[in-house]
N, CA, C and O of each residue as an XYZ file, in Angstrom:
644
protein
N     -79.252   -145.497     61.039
C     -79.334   -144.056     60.896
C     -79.160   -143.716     59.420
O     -78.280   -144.180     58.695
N     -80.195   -142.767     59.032
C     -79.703   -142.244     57.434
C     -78.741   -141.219     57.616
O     -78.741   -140.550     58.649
N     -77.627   -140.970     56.380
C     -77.330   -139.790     56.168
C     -78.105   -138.812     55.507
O     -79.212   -139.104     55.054
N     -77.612   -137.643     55.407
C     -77.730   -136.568     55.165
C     -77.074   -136.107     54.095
O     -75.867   -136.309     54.234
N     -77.378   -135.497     52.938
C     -76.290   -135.929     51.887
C     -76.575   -134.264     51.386
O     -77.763   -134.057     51.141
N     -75.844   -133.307     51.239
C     -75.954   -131.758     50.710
C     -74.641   -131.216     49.654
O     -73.667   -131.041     50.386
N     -74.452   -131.046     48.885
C     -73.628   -130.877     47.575
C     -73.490   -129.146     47.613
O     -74.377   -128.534     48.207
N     -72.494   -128.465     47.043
C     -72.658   -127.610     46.765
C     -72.022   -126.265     48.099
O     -71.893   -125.084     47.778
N     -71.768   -126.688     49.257
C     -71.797   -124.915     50.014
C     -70.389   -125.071     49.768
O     -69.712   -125.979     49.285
N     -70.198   -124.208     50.121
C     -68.611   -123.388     50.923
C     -67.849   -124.304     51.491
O     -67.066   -125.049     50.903
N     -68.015   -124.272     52.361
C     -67.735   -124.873     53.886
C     -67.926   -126.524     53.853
O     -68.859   -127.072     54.441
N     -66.816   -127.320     53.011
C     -67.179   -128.728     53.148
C     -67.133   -129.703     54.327
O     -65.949   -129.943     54.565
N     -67.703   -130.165     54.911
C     -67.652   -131.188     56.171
C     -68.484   -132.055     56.494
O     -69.606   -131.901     56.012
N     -68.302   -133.036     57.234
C     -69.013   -133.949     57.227
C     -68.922   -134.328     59.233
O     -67.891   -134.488     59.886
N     -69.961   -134.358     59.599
C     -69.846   -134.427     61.318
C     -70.475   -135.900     61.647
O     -71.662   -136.222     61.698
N     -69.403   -136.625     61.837
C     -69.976   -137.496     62.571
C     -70.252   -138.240     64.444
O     -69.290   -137.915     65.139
N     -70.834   -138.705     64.883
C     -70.501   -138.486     66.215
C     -70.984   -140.062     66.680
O     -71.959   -140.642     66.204
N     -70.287   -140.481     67.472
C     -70.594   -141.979     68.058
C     -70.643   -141.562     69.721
O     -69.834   -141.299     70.611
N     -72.370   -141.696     69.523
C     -73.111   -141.446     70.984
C     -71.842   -142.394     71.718
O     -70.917   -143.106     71.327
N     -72.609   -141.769     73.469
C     -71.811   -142.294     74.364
C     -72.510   -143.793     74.378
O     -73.676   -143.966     74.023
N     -71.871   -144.570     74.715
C     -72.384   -145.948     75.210
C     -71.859   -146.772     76.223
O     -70.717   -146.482     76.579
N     -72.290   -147.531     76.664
C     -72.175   -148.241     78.148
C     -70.724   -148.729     77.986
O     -70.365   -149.234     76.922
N     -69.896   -148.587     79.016
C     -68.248   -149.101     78.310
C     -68.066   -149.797     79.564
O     -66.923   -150.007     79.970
N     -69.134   -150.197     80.255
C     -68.645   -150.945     80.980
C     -69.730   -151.335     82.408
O     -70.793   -150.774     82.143
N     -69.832   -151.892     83.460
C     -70.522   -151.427     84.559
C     -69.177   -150.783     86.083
O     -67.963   -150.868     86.264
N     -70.311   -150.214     86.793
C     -69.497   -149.970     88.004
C     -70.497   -150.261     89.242
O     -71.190   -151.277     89.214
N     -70.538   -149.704     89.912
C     -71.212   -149.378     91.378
C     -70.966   -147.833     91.971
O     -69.915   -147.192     91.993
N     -72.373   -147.436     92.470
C     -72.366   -146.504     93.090
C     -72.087   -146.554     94.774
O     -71.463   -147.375     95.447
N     -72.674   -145.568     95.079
C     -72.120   -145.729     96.486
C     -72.761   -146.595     97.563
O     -72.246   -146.918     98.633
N     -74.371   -147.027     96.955
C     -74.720   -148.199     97.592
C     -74.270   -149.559     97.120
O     -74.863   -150.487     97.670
N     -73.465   -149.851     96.333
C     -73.025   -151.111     95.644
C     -73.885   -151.467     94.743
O     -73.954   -152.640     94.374
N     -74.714   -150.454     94.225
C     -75.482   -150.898     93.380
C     -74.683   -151.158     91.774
O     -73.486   -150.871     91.804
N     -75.093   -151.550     90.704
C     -74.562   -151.659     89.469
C     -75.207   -150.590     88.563
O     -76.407   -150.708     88.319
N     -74.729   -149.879     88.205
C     -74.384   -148.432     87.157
C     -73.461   -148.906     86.532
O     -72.499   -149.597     86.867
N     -74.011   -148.243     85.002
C     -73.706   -147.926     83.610
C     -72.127   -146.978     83.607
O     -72.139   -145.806     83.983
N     -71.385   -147.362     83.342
C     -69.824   -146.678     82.760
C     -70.017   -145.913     81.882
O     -70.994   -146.300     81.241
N     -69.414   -144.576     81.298
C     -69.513   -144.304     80.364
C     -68.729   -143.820     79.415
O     -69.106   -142.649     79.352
N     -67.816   -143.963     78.571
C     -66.912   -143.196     77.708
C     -67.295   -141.998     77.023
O     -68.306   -141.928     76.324
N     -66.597   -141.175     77.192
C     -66.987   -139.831     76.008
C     -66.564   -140.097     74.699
O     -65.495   -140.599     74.352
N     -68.004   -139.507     73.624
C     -68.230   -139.916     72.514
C     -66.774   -139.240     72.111
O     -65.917   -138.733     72.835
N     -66.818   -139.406     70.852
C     -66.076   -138.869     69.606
C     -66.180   -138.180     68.608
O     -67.196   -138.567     68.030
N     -65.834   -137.577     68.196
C     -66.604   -136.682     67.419
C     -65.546   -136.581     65.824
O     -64.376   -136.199     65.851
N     -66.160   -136.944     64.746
C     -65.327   -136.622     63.480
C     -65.441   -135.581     62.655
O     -66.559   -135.417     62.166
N     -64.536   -134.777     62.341
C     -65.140   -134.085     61.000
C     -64.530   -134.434     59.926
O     -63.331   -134.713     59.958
N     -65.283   -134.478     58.745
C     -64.362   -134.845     57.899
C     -64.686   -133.940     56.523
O     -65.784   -134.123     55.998
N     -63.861   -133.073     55.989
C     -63.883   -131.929     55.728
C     -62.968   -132.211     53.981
O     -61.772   -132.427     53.782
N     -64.323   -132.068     52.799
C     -63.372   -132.394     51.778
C     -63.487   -130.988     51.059
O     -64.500   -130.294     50.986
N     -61.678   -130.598     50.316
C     -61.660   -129.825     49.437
C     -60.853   -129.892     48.488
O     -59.813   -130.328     48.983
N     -60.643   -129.647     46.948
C     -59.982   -129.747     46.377
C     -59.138   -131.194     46.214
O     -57.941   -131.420     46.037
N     -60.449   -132.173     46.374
C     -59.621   -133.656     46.733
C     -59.291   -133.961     47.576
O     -59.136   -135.158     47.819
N     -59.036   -133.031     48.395
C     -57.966   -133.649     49.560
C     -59.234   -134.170     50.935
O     -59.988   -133.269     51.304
N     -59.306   -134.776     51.227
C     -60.227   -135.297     52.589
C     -58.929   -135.189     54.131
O     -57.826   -135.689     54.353
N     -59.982   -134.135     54.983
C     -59.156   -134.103     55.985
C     -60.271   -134.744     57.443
O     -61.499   -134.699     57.371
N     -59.558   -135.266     58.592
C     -60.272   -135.753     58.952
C     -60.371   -134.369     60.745
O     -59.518   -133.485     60.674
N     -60.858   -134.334     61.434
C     -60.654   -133.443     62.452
C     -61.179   -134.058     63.741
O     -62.341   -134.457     63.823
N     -60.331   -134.131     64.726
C     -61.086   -134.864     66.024
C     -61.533   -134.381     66.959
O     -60.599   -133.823     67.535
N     -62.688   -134.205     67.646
C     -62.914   -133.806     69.229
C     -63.412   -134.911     69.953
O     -63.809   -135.926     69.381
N     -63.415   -134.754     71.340
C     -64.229   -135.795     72.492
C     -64.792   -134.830     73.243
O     -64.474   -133.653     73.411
N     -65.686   -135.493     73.680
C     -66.662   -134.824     74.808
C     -65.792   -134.943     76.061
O     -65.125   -135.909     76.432
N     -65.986   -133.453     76.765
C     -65.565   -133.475     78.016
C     -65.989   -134.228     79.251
O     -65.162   -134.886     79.882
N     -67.197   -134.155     79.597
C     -68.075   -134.906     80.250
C     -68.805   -135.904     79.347
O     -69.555   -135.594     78.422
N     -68.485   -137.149     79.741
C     -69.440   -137.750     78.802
C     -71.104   -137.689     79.307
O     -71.440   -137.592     80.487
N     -72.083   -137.770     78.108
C     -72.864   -137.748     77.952
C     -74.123   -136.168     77.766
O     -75.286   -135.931     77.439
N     -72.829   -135.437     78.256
C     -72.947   -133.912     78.102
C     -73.182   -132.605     76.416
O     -73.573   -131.468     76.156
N     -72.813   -133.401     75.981
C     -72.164   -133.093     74.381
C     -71.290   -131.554     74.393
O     -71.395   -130.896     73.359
N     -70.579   -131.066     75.337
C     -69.320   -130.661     75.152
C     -68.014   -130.844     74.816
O     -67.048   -130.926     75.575
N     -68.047   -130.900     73.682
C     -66.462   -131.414     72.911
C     -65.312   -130.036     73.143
O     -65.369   -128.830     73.381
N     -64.295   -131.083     72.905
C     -63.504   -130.023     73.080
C     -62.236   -131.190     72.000
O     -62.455   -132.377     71.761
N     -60.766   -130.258     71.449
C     -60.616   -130.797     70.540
C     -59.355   -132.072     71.224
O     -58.795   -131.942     72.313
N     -59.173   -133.074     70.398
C     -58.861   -134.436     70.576
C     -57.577   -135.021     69.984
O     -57.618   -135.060     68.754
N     -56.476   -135.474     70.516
C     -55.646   -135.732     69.823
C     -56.006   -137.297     69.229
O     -56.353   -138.095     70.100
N     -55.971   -137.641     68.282
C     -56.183   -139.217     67.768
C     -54.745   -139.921     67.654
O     -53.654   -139.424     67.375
N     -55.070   -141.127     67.934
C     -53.504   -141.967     68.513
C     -53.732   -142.830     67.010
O     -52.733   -142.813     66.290
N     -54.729   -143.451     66.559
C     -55.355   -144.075     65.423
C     -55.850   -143.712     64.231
O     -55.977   -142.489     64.188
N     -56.164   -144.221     63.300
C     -56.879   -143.311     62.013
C     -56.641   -144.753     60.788
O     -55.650   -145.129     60.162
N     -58.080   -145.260     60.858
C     -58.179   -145.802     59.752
C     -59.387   -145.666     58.487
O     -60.385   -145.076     58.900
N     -59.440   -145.931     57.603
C     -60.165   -145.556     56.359
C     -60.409   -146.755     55.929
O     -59.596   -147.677     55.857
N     -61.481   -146.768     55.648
C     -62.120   -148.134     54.903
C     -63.486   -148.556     53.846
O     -64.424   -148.958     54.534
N     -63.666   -148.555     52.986
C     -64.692   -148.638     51.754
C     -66.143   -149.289     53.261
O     -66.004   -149.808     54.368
N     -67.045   -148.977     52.655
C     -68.279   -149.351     53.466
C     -68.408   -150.491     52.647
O     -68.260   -150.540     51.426
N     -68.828   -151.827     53.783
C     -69.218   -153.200     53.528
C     -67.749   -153.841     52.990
O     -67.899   -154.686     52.107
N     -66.505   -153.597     53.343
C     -65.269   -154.325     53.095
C     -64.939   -154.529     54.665
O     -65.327   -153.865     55.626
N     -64.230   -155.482     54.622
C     -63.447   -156.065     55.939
C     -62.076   -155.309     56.336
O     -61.708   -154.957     57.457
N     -61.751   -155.234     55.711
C     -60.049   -154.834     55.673
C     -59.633   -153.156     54.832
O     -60.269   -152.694     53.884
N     -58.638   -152.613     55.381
C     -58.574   -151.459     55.580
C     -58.027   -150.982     54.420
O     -57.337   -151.680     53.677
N     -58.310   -149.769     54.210
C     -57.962   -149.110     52.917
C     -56.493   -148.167     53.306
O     -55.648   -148.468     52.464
N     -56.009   -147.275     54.168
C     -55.426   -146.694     55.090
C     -55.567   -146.639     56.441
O     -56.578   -146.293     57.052
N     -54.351   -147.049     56.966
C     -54.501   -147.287     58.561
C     -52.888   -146.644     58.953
O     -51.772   -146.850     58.475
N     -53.355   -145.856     59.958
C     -51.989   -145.216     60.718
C     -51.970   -145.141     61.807
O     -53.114   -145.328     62.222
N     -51.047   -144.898     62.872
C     -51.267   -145.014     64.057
C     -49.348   -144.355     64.701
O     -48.243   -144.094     64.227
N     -50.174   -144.388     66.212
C     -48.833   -142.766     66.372
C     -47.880   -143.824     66.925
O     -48.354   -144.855     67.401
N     -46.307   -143.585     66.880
C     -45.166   -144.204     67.251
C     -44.443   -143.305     68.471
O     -43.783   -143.831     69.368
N     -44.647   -142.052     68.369
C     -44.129   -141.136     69.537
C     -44.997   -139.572     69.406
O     -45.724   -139.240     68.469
N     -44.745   -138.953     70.349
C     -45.947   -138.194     70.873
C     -47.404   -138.473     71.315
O     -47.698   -139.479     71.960
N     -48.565   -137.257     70.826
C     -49.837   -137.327     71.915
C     -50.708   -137.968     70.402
O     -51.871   -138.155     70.760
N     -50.584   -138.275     69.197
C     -51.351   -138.184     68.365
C     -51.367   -136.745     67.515
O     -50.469   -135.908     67.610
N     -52.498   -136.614     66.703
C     -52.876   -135.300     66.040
C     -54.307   -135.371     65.975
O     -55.013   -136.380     65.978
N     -54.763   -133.712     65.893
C     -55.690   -133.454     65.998
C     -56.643   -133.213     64.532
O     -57.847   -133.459     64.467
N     -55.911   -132.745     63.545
C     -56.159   -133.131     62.223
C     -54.963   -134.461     61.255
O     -53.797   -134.825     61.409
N     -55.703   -134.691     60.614
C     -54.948   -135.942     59.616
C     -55.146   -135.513     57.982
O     -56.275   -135.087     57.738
N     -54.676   -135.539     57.401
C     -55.435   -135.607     56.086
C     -54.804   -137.180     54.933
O     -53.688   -137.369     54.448
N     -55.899   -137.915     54.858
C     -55.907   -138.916     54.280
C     -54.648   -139.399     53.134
O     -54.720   -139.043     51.958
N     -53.915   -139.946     53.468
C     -53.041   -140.307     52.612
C     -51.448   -139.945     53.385
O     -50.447   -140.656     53.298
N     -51.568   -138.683     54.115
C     -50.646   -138.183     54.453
C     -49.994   -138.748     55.770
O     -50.703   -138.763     56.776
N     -48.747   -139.198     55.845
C     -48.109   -139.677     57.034
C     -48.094   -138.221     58.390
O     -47.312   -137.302     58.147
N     -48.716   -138.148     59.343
C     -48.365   -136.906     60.255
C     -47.134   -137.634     61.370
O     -47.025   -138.717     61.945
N     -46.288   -136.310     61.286
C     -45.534   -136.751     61.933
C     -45.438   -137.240     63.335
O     -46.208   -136.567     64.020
N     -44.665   -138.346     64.217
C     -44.908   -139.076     64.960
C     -45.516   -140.315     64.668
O     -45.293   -141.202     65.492
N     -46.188   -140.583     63.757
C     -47.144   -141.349     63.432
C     -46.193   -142.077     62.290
O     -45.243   -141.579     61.686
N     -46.872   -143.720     62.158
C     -46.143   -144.647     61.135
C     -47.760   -145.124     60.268
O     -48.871   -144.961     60.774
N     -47.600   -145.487     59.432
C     -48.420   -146.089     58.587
C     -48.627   -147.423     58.501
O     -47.648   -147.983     58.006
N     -49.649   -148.271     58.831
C     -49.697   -149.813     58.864
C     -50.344   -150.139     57.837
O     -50.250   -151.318     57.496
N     -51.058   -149.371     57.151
C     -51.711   -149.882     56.127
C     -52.406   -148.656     54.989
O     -53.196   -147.714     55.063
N     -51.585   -149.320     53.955
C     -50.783   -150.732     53.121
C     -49.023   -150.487     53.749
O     -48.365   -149.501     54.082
N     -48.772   -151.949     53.674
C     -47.839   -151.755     54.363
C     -46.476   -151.069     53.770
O     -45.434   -151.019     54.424
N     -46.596   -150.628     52.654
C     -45.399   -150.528     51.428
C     -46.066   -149.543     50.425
O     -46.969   -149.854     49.649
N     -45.493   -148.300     50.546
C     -46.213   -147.667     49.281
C     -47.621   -146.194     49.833
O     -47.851   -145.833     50.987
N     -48.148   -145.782     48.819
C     -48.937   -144.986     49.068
C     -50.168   -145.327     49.626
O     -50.323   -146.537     49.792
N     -51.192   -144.519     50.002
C     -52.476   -144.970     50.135
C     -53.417   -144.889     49.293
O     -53.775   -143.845     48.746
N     -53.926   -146.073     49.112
C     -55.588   -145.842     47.574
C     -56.125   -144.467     47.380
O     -56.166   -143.745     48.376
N     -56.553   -143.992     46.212
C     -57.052   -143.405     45.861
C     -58.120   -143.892     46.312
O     -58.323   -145.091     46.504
N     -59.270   -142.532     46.617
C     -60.476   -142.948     46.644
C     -61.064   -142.150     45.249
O     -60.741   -141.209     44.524
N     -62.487   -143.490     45.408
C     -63.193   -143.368     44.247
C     -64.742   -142.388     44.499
O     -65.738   -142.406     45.222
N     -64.313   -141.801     43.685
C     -65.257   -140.365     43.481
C     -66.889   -140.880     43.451
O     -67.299   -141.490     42.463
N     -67.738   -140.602     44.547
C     -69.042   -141.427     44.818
C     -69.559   -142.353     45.365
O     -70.702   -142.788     45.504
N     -67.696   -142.841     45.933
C     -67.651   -144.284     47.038
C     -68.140   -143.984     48.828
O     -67.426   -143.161     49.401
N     -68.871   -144.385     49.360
C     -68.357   -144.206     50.473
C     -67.792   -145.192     51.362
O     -67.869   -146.397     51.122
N     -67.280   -144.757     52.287
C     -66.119   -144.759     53.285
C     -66.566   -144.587     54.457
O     -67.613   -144.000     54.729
N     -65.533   -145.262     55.507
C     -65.858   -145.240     57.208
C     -64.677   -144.741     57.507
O     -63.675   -145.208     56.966
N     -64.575   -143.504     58.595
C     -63.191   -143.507     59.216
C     -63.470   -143.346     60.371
O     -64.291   -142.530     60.789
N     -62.446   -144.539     61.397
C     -62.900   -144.340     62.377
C     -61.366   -143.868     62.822
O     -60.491   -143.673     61.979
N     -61.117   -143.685     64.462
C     -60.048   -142.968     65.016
C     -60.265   -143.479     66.646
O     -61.277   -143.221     67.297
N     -59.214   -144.179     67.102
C     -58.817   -143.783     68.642
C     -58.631   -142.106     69.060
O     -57.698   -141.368     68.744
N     -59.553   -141.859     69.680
C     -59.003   -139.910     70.546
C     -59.865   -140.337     71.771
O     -61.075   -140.202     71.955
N     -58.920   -140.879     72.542
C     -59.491   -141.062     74.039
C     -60.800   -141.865     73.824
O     -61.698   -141.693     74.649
N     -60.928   -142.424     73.156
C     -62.165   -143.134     72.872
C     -62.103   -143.262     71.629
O     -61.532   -142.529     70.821
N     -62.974   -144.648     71.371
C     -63.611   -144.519     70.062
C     -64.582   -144.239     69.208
O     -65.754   -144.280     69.582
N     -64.297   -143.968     68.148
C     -65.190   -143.034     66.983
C     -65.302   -143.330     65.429
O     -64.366   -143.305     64.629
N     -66.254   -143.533     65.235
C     -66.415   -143.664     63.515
C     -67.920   -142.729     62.753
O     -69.087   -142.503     63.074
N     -67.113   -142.458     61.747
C     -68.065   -142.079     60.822
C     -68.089   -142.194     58.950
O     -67.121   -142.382     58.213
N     -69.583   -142.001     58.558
C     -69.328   -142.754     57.212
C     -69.853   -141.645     56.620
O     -70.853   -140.988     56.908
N     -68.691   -141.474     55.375
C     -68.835   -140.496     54.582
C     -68.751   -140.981     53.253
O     -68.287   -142.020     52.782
N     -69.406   -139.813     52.667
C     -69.174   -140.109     50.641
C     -68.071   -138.988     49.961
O     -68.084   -137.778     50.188
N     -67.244   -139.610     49.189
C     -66.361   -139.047     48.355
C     -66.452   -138.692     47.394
O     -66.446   -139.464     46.435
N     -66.610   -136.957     47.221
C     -66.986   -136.468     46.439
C     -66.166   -136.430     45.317
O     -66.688   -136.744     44.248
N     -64.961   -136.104     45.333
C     -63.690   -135.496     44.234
C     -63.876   -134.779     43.941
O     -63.449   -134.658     42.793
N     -64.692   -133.437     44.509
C     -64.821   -132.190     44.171
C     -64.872   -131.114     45.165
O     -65.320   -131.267     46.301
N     -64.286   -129.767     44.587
C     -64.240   -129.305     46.161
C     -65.367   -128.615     46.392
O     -66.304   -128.354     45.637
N     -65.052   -128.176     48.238
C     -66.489   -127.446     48.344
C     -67.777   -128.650     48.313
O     -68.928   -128.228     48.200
N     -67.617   -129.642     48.382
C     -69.088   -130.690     48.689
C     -69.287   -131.145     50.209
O     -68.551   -132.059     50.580
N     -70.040   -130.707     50.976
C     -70.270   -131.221     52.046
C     -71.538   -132.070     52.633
O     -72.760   -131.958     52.530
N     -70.985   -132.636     53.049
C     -71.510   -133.929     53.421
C     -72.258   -134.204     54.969
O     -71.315   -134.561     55.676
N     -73.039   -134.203     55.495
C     -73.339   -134.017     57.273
C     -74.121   -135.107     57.269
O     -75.185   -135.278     56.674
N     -73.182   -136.251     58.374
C     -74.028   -137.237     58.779
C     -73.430   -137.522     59.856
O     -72.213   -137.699     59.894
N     -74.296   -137.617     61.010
C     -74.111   -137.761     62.134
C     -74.687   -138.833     62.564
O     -75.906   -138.960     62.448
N     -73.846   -139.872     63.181
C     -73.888   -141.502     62.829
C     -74.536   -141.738     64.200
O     -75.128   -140.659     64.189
N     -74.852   -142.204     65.209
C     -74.382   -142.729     66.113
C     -74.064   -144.573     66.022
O     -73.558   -144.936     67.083
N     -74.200   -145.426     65.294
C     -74.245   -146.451     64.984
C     -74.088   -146.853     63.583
O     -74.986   -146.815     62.743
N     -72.565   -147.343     63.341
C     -72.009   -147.431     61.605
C     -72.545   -149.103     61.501
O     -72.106   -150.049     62.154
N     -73.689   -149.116     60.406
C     -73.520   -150.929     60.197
C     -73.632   -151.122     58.694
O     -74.481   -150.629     57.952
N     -72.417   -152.092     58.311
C     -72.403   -152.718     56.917
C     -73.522   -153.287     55.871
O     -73.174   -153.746     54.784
């Protein structure tokens, strides 16, 4: 999938969405074998003034595209075409959160990565994958602007290195 790359409005964000896909098989009521399905995920990721925030929904029905908004239990950040994680957090008590903003510990939540210390700066023109547990999983790949007000719209269904 290409992105979509737009500089310049108001309103910075970036929408990404990881179609529904087969999560599994089942049977219907003749014992036949049918497709499972998880509800997608939905990211926004919304930069201003530096700061990158990330925002979650899931689809209610999967395959429907009614989202509705998502608590995320997960949240990691990672340079596109690297293995290993740039920021990674994940919740210790409560439901998750429904916004994150990059760098920032939300409360309930512990930080796994890096294990000691702050989280990387990102580099202004790099892009990045963030994906998130919210009742499912979700990723999307965005570019880092370092400026505010740049928005970004790419709607992924399939992130590959």
């Amino acid at each position: 999938m290409r992105a979509l790359w737009e500089e310049g409005s108001i309103i910075g964000m970036i929408v990404g969405l990881l179609m529904c896909s087969p999560f599994g098989e089942g049977t219907n009521a003749t014992g036949q074998p049918m497709p499972v399905f998880e509800p997608a995920v939905q990211i926004k990721v919304t930069q201003d003034d530096g700061r990158v925030v990330f925002e979650f929904s899931v689809e209610k029905d999967p395959r429907k595209g009614n989202f509705i908004p998502a608590q995320a239990a997960t949240v990691m950040v990672k340079r596109l075409g690297s293995q290993g994680a740039l920021w990674e957090i994940g919740t210790v008590s409560g439901e998750g959160a429904n916004k994150v903003t990059y760098g920032i510990v939300p409360q309930g939540f512990e930080q796994y990565w890096p294990a000691a210390g702050l989280a990387p700066n990102l580099e202004r023109g790099t892009d990045y994958i963030v994906s998130a547990q919210a009742g499912s999983f979700g990723a999307v790949r965005f570019r880092y602007t370092g400026k505010p007000f740049a928005t970004l719209t790419a709607p992924e269904s399939q992130i590959s290195n």
